[in-house]
C-alpha positions, 0 to 999 in steps of 0.5 A: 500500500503506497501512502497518500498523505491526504485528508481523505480518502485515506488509504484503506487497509487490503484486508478491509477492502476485500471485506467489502467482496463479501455476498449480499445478504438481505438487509433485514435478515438476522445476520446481516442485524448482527453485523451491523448492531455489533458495530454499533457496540464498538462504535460505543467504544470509540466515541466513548458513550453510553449513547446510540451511534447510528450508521448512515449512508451519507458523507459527514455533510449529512450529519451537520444537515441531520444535527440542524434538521433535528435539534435546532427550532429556530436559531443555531449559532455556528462557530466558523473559522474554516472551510467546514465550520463554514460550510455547516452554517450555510446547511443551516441557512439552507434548512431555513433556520436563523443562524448567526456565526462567531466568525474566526480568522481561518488560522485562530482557533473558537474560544470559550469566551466568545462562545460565552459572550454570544450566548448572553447575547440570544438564546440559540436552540444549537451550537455548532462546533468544528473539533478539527478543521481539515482546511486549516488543521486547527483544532477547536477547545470543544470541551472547553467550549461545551462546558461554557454552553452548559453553564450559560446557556443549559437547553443549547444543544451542542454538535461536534464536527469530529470528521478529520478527527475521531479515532485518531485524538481522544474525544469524550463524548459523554464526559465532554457533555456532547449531544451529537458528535460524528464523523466520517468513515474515510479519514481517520477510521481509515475506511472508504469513503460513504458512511457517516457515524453520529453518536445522539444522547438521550437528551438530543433524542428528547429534542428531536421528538418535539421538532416539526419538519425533521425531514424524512432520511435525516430523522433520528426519531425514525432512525432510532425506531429502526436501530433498536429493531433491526438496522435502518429506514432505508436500505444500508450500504452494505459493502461498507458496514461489512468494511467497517465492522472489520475496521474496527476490530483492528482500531480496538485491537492496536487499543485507542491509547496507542492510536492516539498517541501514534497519531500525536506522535507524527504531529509532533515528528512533523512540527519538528521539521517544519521548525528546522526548514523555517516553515511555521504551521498555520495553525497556532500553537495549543491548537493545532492537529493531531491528525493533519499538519498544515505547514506554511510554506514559502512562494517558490515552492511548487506543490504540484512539482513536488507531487511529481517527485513524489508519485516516483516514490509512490506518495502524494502530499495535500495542498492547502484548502480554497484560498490556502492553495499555494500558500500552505500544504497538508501532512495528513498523518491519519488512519493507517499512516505509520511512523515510518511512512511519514519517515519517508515523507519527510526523507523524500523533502530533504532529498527534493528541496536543496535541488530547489535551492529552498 
């Protein structure tokens, strides 16, 4: 497997790939129930709840949708300060809520005064939260920030983007006082890419129930009636459930603690060698990444050339996120990517840029 060290799809492991050969089977037969309700108890593990987590099939664009469809009445405050955080403000304007924004430099991450600030100024129905912007590689105080809501502001209901984040840093979701927290199967859990994981407590539950116009494919009241019979409303995908059952008896098998710190472990490996090139990281310091490293980089240094030099070695390298392209380039050391890997990585930039004279 040649690593790609892009935020997603990330490179899926052969023998999670060929689960997804395996027969169909009728998805409302017991076998099938079984695969997918013993997935739903490791997800548990994973997102460290007590809670459901349900299984869709839809990229993590869907979960921001289904969070403002289900737990927001009328206004939502959104915490932006990237392309992600942006774009779940603009699902809610879509779904015809008010939302107001806490509108960030894309290099600074939400801090829990402002949040704090913006709920003494109205009364929102949903806060929505960025835990690991993928454009910028900040990574946003979500504890912090959640237990600001529920001191000032206790019937807000708190969402969590874990897209680029989840599996690959620690995030607690019932200890933090999370209401929904999801992410996407083709980052750090290292799958293809198709599913959304979105852990619901109770307490969202009870809101939900008492929301007019959910919709129909995003209802968690709906969703909920079928976990707890047999699976889900709509026919699943089923290839990538086979996958992510697999998976994820590898994820728990190497233990969160080591994932964790593997995947800290590379950040840190990489922030070194930016700071010896004299590349500073976009992000600042405290806030930054464990999953991807967003490096500055200097005007005469040619992604797109560097890419070609790569793709001899069977590697690729991210470029910076709309308007970062060019100005910054993207490590995303997640999912399958081992220490020895991002080695290459870097041995591979020593070798290219004294030619360059950089």
């Amino acid at each position: 497997m040649s690593p790609m060290f892009v935020p997603g799809p990330v490179d899926v492991a052969p023998e999670v790939l060929k689960e997804q050969t395996k027969p169909m089977l009728p998805h409302r037969s017991k076998d099938f129930e079984a695969t997918f309700q013993g997935a739903i108890e490791k997800l548990r593990q994973v997102f460290y709840t007590q809670y459901r987590v349900f299984i869709m099939t839809n990229s993590g664009s869907g979960a921001q949708e289904a969070a403002v469809r289900n737990l927001a009445n009328e206004r939502v405050l959104s915490c932006v300060n990237g392309s992600f955080s942006k774009r779940w403000y603009d699902v809610a304007i879509a779904n015809g809520k008010q939302a107001d924004k806490i509108d960030n430099p894309w290099n600074q991450p939400i801090m829990p005064e402002q949040v704090e600030a913006a709920l003494k100024q109205a009364k929102y129905d949903l806060i929505t939260v960025v835990h690991n912007e993928t454009s910028t590689g900040v990574m946003n105080p979500v504890k912090a920030i959640a237990e600001v809501v529920h001191r000032v502001s206790p019937d807000t209901m708190v969402a969590v983007d874990a897209v680029s984040s989840l599996s690959g840093a620690k995030i607690e979701m019932d200890a933090w006082g999370l209401d929904v927290l999801f992410t996407s199967s083709q980052k750090c859990l290292a799958l293809p890419p198709g599913l959304a994981l979105c852990a619901v407590n109770d307490r969202a539950m009870e809101r939900a129930k008492n929301v007019p116009n959910r919709g129909w494919y995003f209802d968690f009241v709906l969703l909920e009636k079928h976990r707890v019979k047999d699976s889900t409303p709509m026919t699943p995908a089923m290839s990538l459930i086979f996958a992510l059952d697999h998976q994820l008896n590898r994820i728990l098998a190497e233990g969160l603690d080591n994932r964790f710190a593997r995947h800290s472990a590379m950040a840190a490996r990489t922030k070194e060698w930016a700071d010896k090139k004299g590349w500073p990281l976009y992000a600042p310091e405290g806030y930054r990444s464990q999953t991807l490293t967003v490096v500055t980089n200097p005007p005469e240094f040619d992604l797109a050339d560097f890419n070609k030099f790569l793709a001899a070695r069977s590697l690729r390298l991210a470029n910076g996120y709309g308007d970062l392209k060019g100005k910054t380039f993207r490590v995303a050391h997640m999912g399958e990517i081992q220490p020895s890997d991002l080695e290459n990585l870097l041995a591979a930039f020593d070798e290219y840029l004294p030619a360059k004279g950089l």
